[in-house]
Structures are given as C-alpha cells and as structure tokens.
C-alpha positions in Angstrom: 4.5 0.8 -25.1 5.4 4.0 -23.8 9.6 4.4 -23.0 9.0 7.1 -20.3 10.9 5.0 -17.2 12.9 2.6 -20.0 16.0 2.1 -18.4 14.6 2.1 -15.0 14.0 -0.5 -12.5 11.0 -0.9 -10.0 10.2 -2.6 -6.8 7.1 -3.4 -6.1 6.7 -5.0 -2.3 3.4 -7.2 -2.2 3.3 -6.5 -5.7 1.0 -10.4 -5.8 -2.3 -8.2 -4.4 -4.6 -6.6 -7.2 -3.8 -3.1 -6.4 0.1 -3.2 -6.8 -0.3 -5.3 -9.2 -1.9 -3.0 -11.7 0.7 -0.3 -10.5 3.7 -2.3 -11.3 1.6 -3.1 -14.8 1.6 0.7 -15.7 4.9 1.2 -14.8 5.7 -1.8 -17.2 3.7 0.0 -19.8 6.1 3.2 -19.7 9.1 0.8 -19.8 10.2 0.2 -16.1 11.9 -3.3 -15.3 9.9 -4.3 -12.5 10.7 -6.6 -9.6 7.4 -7.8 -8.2 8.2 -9.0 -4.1 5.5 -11.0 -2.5 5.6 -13.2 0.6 4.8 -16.3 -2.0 6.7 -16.9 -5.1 3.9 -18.3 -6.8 2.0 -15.2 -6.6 5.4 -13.3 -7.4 5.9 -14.9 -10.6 2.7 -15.3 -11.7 2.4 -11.6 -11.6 5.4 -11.3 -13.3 4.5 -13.6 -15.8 1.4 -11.8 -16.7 3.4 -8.3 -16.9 6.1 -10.5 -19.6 3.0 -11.5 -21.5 1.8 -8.2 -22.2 5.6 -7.5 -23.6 7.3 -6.0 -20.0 10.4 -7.0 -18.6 9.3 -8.6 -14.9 10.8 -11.2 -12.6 8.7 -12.9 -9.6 10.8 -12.9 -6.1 10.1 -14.3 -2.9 10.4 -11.9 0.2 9.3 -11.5 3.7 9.6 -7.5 4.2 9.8 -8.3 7.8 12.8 -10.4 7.4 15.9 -8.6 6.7 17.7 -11.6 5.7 14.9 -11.7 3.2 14.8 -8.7 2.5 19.0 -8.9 1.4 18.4 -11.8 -0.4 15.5 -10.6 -2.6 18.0 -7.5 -3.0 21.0 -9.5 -4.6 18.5 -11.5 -6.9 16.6 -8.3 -8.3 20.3 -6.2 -8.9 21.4 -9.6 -11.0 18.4 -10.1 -12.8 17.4 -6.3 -13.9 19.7 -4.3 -11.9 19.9 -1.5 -8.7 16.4 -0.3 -7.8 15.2 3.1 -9.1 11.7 3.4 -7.8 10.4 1.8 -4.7 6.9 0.9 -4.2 6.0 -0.1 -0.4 3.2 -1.7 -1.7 3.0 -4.5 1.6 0.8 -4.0 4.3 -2.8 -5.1 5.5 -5.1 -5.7 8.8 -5.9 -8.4 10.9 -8.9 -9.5 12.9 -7.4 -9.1 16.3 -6.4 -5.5 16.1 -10.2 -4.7 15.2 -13.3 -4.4 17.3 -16.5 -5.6 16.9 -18.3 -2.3 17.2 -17.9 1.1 16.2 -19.3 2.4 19.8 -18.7 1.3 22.9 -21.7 1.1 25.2 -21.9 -0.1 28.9 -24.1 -2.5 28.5 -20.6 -4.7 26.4 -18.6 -4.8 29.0 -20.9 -7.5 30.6 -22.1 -9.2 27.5 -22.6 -12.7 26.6 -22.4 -12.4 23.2 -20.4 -14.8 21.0 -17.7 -13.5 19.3 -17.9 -9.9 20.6 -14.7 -8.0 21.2 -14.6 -4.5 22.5 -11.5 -2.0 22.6 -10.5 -3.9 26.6 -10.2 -7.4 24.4 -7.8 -6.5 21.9 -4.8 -8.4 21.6 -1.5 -6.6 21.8 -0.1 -9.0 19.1 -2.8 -8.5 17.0 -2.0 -4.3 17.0 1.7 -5.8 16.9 1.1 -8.1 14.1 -1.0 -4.7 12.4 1.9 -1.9 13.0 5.3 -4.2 12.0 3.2 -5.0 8.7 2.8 -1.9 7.9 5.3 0.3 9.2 8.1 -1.8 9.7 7.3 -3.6 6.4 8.1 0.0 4.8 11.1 0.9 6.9 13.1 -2.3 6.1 12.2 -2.6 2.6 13.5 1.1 2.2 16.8 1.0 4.1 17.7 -2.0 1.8 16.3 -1.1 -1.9 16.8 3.2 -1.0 20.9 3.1 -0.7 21.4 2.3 -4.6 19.1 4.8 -5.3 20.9 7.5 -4.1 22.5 10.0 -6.5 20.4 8.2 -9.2 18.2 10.9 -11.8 14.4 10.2 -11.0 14.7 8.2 -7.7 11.4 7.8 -6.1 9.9 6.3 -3.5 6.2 5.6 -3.1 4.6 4.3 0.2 0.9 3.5 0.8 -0.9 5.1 3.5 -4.6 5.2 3.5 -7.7 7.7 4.4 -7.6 5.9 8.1 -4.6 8.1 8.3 -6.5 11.4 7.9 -9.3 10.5 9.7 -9.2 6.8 11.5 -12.3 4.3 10.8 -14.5 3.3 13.4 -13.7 -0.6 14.0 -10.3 -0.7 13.1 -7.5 1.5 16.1 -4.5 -0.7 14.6 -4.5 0.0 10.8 -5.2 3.6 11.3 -2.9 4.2 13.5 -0.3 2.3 11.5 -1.1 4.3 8.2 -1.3 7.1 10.1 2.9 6.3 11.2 3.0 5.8 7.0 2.4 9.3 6.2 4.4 10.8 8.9 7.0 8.6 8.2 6.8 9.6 4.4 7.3 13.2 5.4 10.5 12.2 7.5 11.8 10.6 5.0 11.8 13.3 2.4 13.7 15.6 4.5 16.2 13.4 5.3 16.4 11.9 1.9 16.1 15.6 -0.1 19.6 16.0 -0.5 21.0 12.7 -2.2 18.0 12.8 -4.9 15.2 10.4 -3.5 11.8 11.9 -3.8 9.8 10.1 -1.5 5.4 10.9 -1.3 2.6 8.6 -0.5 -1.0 7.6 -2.4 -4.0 7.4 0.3 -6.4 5.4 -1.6 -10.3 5.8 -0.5 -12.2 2.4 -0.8 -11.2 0.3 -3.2 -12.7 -3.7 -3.5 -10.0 -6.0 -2.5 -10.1 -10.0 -1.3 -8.8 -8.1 2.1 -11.8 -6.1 2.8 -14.7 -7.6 0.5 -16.6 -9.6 2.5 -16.9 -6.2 5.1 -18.2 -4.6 2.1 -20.2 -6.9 0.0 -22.5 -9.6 0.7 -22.5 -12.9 -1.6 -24.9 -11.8 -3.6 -22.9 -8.7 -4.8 -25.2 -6.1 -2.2 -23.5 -3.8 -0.1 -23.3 -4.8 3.8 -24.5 -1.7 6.0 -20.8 -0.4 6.6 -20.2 -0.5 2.6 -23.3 1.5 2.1 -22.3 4.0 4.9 -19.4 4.2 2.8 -20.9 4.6 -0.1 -23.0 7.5 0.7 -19.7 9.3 2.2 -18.1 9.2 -1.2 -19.4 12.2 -2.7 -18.4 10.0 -6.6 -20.7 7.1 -5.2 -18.7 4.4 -6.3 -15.7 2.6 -5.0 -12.3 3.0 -6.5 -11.1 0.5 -9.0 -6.8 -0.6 -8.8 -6.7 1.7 -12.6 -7.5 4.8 -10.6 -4.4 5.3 -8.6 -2.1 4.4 -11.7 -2.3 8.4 -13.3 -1.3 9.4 -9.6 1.6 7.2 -9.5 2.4 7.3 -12.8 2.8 11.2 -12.0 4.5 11.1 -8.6 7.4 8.8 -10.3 8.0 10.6 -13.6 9.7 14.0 -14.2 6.7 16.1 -14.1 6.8 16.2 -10.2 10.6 16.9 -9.9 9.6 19.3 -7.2 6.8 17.4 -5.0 7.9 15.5 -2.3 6.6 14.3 1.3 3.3 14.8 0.1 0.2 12.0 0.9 -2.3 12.3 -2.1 -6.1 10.9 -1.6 -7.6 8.9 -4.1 -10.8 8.5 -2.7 -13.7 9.7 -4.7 -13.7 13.0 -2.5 -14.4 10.9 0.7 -12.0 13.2 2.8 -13.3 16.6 1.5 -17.0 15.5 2.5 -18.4 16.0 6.0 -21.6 13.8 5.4 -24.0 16.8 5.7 
C-alpha cells in the first residue's frame, strides 16, 4: 500500500454509490483515512468495512448533506474518529424523475396528447427541479462550508466536486441535472478564487457515461442490450464503451496529490472523448 496521502484524512459524501466508492478505495490505497458519508449508515459502513478489509483505515457515518445539523454532527464524529478533514470529495448528488421529460423534442402534436405517462417541458414539477438543484448544488455548498474550515492553512488541501458532461453541453431529456452540474462547475471556479489564498485547491471530474443503478435501466435493457438512447450514446463516444468507476481514480488520484500543486478551478472530462466529438 502506497503512503502517498498517509497522514491524511478524506471525505467522501455519498461515498455508499459505486463510483465514490472506488474513489475513496484508491485514496485508501495511497494511505488516506477516509470518512465515507452516505444518507444510510448501512451503506456507510459497509463501504467502510470493505475499505478496512483490504488493510485501510475507514469509518461508515450517517449524513444528510442537506441537513446542516447533519452535516455538524457527521463533522464532530469523523474529527474524533480519524481527525480534521484534508480532502473533500462532494461525491452526493443524482436526478429524479420529475425534473425530466419524456421526450427529447417537443412537437405540437404533445401538448394535446392522451398519452399515458407523457410529460413535456409545461408538466414539470417545480419540486422535482427543486428536489434536482438542492441535491446537487446545495448538497456541495453545505458539505464544504462545514468539512473546508479545518482545511485551511493545511499542506495539500483539496477539494474535489463532481460535475458532469450535462454541464458542457446539457442532455436532451433531463433540464434539471444539467443545469444543476452546470451551477457545479461554475461554483468550483468560484470557489478556487476565493479559497486560493488559505491553501484549498478546489477542481472538478466531469465523468462521461458510466453504468450506475441510477441510470441503468435508461441505458440497458434486462437482457444486458443497449436501449436506443444508450446506443446513441455509444456511438457519440469516440472509445465506444462506457466508463468504468476505475477510470476516474488516476484523475483524482492526480488532482489530490502534489503533482497538481498549481491546477485549480479546473472541470476535467472523463468521458471517452464524448465532448471533443461532434457526431460527424
């Protein structure tokens, strides 16, 4: 086991979901204490267990990073059981059915439809978008102004937040998420102005399309085929292949360690080449 972070201590926010999982894994592989933070302890510790196994230092807390309260309490159990945060993963986030529409394209012919189930951009629900943005955004924002103050001053202080190729260019189907990632990267550039003089480097990872339990049934059918939207996916990923969680470990990996002492409020894609390719 590598001793690259040994000494330091990581927070990983939904650190129960496969991809920040396997980031809080490498990071345990270089040394890092991690504190994995999900919404369900269960899920926290069994994470954490599995990071213990494999001969890393873990604990498993339960946090709400939309709760403040929850996010001071998961605070004060993390600096007892390893000590003051280092490196910040913003790690939580997601969609939800209501801020998505049916249909990539609007035609005239919806807006008097019949059809079951069909919900154009005039049927959205506002708490749906809500639900969407405070996940996302504000699930970064709080999570930072609690874990970020004992990080300042500190040698090697990182933060890294998740934003996603939606920001660059948004999908058809889903205005909410895209918009919210979108509000990820920009906020990642604020914050590394106004964090660059106390010694908190703070960048972003944009992963492409990667198979999660989120967004696999939008992209596979049962049988393990490709639905029509993960085949239009597909064939706008000039690597033809979706990413896999091990792929954005080397970028993180990087973006915490000392050999990007001078990069900071940048947003990385990991996707394959998906934003370089115009589809002609």
């Amino acid at each position: 086991m590598s001793s690259e972070f040994s000494g330091k201590v990581a927070v990983v926010t939904g650190g129960g979901g496969v991809l920040c999982s396997t980031m809080a894994q490498a990071l345990a592989d270089k040394g890092a204490k991690i504190a994995i933070l999900d919404l369900r302890e269960e899920t926290a510790e069994r994470v954490a267990a599995e990071i213990r196994e494999k001969g890393g230092d873990a604990v498993g807390v339960a946090c709400n990073v939309l709760d403040l309260e929850s996010l001071k309490a998961a605070h004060q159990k993390v600096n007892e059981l390893l000590g003051s945060c280092d490196i910040l993963i913003n790690g939580a986030g997601g969609n939800h059915p209501k801020g998505t529409t049916s249909k990539g394209f609007l035609l005239a012919e919806d807006l008097d439809s019949t059809e079951e189930g069909l919900k154009t951009f005039f049927d959205l629900d506002p708490e749906g978008i809500k639900f969407v943005f405070d996940l996302n955004f504000i699930g970064t924002l709080l999570p930072t102004q609690v874990f970020a103050k004992d990080m300042i001053g500190k040698s090697g202080a990182s933060i890294i937040n998740i934003s996603s190729m939606n920001a660059f260019t948004p999908l058809t189907k889903i205005p909410a998420y895209s918009g919210a990632k979108a509000a990820i990267s920009n906020f990642t550039q604020w914050l590394a102005v106004h964090f660059s003089k106390v010694g908190i480097r703070v960048n972003a990872l944009a992963p492409g399309f990667f198979l999660t339990e989120q967004n696999r049934t939008l992209l596979t059918n049962t049988d393990g085929s490709l639905t029509d939207r993960g085949n239009t996916i597909i064939s706008h990923t000039p690597m033809s292949r979706f990413g896999t969680p091990d792929d954005l470990t080397g970028t993180l990996l990087w973006l915490c360690g000392d050999g990007s002492q001078f990069v900071t409020g940048v947003v990385i894609p990991i996707d394959g080449g998906f934003s370089a390719f115009s589809g002609v």
